[in-house]
C-alpha positions in Angstrom: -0.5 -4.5 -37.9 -1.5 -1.1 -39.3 0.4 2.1 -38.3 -1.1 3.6 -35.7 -2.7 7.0 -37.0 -1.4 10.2 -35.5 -3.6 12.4 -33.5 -4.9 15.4 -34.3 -3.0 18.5 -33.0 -4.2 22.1 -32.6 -1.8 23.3 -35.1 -3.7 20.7 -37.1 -7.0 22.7 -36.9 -5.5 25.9 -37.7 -3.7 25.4 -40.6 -6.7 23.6 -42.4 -8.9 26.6 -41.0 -6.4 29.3 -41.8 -6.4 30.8 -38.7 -3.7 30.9 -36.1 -3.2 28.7 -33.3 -4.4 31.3 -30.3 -7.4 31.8 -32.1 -8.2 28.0 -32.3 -7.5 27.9 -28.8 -9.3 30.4 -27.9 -12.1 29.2 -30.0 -11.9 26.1 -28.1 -12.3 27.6 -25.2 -15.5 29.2 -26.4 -13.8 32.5 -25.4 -16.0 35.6 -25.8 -13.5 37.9 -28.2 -14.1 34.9 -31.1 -17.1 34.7 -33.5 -20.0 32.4 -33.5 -19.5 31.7 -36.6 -15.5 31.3 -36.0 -16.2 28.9 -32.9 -18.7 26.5 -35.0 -15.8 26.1 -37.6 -13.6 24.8 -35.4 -15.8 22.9 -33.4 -16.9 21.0 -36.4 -13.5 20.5 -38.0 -12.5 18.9 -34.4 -15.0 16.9 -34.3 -14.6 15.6 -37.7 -10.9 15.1 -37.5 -11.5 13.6 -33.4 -9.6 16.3 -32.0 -8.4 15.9 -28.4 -7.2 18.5 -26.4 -3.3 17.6 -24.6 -5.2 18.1 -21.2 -1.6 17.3 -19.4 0.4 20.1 -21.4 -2.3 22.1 -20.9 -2.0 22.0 -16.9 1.5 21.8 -17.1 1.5 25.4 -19.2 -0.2 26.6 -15.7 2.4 25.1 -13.4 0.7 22.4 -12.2 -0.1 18.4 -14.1 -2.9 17.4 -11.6 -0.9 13.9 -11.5 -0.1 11.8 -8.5 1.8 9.2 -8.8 1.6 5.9 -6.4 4.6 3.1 -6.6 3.6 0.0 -4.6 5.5 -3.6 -3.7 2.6 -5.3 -5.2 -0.9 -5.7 -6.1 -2.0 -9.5 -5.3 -3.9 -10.0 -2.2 -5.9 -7.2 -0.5 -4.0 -4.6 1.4 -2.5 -2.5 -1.2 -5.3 -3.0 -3.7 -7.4 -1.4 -0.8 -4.8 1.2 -0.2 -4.7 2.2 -3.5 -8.9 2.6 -3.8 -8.6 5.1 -0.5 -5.8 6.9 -2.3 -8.2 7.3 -5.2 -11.1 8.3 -3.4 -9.5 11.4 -2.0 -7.1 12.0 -4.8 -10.6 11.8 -7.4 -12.4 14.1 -5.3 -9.6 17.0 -5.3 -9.4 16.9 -9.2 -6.0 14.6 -9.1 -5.0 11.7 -11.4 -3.4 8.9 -9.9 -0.9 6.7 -12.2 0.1 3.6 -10.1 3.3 1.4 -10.9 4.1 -1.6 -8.6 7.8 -2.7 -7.9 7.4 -6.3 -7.6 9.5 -6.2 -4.6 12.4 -5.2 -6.6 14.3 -1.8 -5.3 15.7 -1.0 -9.1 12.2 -1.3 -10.8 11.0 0.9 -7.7 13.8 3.3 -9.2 12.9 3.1 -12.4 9.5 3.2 -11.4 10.3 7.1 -9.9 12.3 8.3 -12.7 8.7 7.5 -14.9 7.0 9.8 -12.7 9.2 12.4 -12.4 9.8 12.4 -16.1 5.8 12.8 -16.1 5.8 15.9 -14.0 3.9 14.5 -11.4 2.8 16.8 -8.8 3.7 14.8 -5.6 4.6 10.9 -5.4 3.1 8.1 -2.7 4.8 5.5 -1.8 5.4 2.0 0.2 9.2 0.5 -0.5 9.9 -2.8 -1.6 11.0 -5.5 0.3 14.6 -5.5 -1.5 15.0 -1.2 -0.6 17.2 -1.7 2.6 18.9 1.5 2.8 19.0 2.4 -0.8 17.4 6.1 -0.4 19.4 8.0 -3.1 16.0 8.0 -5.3 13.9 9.3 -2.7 16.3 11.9 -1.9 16.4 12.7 -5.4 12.6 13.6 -5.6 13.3 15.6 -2.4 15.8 17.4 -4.1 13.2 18.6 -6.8 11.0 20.0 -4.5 8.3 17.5 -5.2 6.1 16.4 -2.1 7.1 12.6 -1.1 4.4 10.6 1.1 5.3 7.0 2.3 2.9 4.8 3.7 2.9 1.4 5.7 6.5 0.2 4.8 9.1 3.7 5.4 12.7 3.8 4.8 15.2 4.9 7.1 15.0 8.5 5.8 15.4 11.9 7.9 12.6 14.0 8.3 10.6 11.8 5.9 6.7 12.3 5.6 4.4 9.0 6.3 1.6 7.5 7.0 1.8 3.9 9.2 0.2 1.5 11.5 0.9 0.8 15.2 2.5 -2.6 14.2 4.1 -3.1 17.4 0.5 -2.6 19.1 -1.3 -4.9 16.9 0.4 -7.4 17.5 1.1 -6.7 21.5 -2.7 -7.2 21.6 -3.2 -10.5 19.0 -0.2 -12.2 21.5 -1.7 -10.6 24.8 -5.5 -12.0 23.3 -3.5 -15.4 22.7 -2.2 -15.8 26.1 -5.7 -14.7 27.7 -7.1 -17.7 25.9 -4.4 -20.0 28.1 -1.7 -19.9 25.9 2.0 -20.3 27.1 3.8 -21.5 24.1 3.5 -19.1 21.0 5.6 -19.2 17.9 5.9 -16.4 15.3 6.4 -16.6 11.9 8.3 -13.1 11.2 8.9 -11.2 8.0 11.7 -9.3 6.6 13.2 -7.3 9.7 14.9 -4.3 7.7 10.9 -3.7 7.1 9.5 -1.5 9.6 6.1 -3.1 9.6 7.9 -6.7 10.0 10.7 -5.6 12.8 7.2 -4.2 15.1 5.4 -6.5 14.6 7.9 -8.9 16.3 9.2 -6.4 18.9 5.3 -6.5 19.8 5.2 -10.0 19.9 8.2 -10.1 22.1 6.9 -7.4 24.4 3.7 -9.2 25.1 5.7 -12.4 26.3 7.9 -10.0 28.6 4.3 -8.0 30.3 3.1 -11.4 30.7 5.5 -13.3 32.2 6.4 -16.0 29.3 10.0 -15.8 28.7 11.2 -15.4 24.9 12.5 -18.6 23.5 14.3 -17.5 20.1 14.5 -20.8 18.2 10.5 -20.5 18.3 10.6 -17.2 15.6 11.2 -18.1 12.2 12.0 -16.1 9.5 10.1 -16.6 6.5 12.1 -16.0 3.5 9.5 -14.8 1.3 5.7 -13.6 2.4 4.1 -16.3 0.5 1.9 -19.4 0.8 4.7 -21.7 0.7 7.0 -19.7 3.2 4.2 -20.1 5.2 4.3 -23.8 5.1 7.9 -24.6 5.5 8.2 -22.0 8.6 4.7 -24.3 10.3 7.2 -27.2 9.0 9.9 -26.1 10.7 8.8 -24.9 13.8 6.6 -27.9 14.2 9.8 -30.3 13.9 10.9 -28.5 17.2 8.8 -30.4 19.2 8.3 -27.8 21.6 4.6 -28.2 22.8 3.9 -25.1 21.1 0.3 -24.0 21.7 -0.1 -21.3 19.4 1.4 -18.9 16.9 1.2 -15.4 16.0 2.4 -14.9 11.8 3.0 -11.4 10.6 1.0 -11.6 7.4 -1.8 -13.0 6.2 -0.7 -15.3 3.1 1.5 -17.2 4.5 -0.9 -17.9 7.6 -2.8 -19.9 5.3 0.3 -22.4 4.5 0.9 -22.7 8.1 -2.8 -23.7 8.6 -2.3 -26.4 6.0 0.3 -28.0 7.1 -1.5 -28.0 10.8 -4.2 -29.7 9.1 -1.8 -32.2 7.3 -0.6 -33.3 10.6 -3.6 -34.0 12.2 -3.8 -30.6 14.3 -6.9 -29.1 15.2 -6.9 -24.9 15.1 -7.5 -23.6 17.6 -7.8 -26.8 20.3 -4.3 -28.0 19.7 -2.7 -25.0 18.2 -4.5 -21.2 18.4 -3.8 -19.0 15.3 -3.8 -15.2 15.0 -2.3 -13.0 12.0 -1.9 -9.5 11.0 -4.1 -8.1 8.2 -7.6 -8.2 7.7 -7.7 -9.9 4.2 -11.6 -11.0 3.1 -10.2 -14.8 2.9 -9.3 -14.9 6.5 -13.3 -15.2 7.1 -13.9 -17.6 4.7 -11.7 -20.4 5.9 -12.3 -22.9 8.1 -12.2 -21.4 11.4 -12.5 -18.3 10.5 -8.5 -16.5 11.5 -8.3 -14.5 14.0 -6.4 -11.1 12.7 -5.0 -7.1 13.0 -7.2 -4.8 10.7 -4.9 -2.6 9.0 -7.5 -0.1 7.8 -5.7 0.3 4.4 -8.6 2.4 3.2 -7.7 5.0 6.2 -4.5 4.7 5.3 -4.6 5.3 1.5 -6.6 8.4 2.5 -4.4 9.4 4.9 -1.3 9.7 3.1 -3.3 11.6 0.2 -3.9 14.3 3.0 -0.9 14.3 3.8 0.8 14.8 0.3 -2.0 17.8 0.1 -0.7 19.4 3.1 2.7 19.1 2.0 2.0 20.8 -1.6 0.1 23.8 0.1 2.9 24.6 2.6 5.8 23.6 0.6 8.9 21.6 1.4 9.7 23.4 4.4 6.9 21.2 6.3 7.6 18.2 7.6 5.1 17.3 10.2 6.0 13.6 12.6 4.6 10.2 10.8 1.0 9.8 11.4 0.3 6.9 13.3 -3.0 4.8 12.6 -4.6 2.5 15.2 -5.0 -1.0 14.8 -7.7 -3.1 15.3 -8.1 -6.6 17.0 -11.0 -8.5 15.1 -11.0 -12.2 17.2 -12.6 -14.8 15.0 -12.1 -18.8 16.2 -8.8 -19.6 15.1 -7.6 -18.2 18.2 -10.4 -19.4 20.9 -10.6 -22.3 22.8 -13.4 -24.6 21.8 -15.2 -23.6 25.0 -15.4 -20.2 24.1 -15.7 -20.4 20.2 -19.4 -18.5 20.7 -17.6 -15.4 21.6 -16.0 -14.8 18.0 -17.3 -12.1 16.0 
């Protein structure tokens, strides 16, 4: 493999030019004290020798590296992906760069993962925590401590006076259960995530909340845990709760991957969705339309949100550190498709 050729640096151009490096700056910079003549030269030579200017140490001479860097859990499905295009929509338009890193769910590469971007000079940091973060804050508290602006978004650690952007997890899903019992269910399980997660821990204080305001009495063998937020978690928690034999006549997941597993095995079993068993899930992913029913789910505007917490970050970089203003709070939206209607009433999906 050949070495890889070194690039062409400004002291480069002036010492083949004979001319100092301020003036082939300047020149450059087509600044008006330089020649003609002097500014072709070093155009030419640049071009000949593919000169690049070090855009980065050029806005870090002025203070400021027009970097933002994003850290999060993953990138497979559609929420974050779509998070990540809103926060680079906004971020574009006010002249930013956005470097992204994921953390595969694992709190030490989400460290490691910080220390890149603060040995990058980034100019502010977004960020959703990994499932494995708990209470480890020390690196967040660390970019704090450097005065650089810190934005979380959807998943927020148990930090004081933190800056964030979220959904109204535990109203989402209040509405999906409340929709579930209007259609004439009684019996609903839920298939819970990680409770040290915030969006997790609403979402089933929601669930359990629209049991209580509706008279169904919480029966805590029907939640399971999944113990990852996968397809296959989500077939082993349908296994297990099925093997209850409770009567259950419906069941509210917390994300949208692992609703798909739990469908499966529904269909394995000879259970029709929704006329034995009515399913509803958080998040809005394209492939909840496209199976068969279509699910019903919570929209968790990720595009808003990704927009949102770029805002936010901006506000936080014009007023300085000093400003902490309360998490904002985006509403959910119910979107009720036929996995969660009775047969009867199937024509009202949309």
């Amino acid at each position: 493999m050949p070495a890889k050729k070194q690039q062409t640096s400004i002291r480069d151009l002036a010492q083949q030019l004979n001319l100092s490096i301020s003036t082939v700056s300047r020149a450059l910079a087509d600044h008006k004290d330089i020649s003609e003549s002097t500014k072709q030269r070093v155009r030419e030579l640049a071009q000949q020798l593919s000169y690049r200017p070090n855009q980065l140490a050029a806005a870090l001479r002025k203070g400021h590296s027009k970097t933002l860097g994003v850290v999060v859990p993953h990138i497979k499905g559609y929420f974050f992906p779509a998070v990540l295009n809103g926060i680079e929509k906004v971020a574009t338009r006010e002249g930013f760069n956005v470097l992204m890193c994921q953390s595969n769910e694992d709190v030490q590469r989400e460290q490691r993962n910080i220390e890149t971007f603060l040995d990058a000079q980034v100019e502010g940091i977004l960020i959703s925590v990994s499932a494995t973060t708990h209470g480890e804050v020390q690196h967040f508290e660390q970019v704090r401590r450097q005065g650089i602006p810190l934005v979380f978004f959807d998943r927020v650690p148990e930090l004081p006076n933190s800056m964030a952007v979220i959904l109204d997890d535990f109203q989402g899903a209040y509405q999906a259960v409340a929709h579930l019992i209007a259609q004439g269910c009684t019996r609903i399980a839920h298939l819970a995530g990680p409770q040290h997660l915030n969006t997790s821990r609403n979402r089933y204080l929601g669930y359990r909340e629209a049991l209580r305001a509706h008279g169904l009495e919480y029966q805590e063998e029907w939640t399971y845990s999944l113990p990852a937020l996968t397809h296959e978690a989500g077939r082993l928690g349908m296994q297990h709760l099925l093997a209850l034999d409770a009567g259950l006549d419906a069941v509210f997941a917390a994300y949208a991957i692992p609703t798909v597993g739990a469908m499966e095995v529904l269909r394995d079993q000879g259970l029709r969705v929704p006329q034995d068993l009515a399913v509803a899930c958080f998040s809005n992913d394209p492939f909840t339309a496209m199976t068969q029913p279509q699910i019903t789910v919570i929209d968790q505007r990720p595009e808003q949100m990704g927009e949102t917490a770029v805002r936010l970050f901006l506000q936080l970089l014009k007023r300085g550190p000093a400003y902490t203003p309360p998490h904002l709070m985006l509403k959910p939206e119910l979107v009720i498709r036929n996995s969660s209607l009775h047969r009867s009433r199937e024509g009202m999906a949309r």
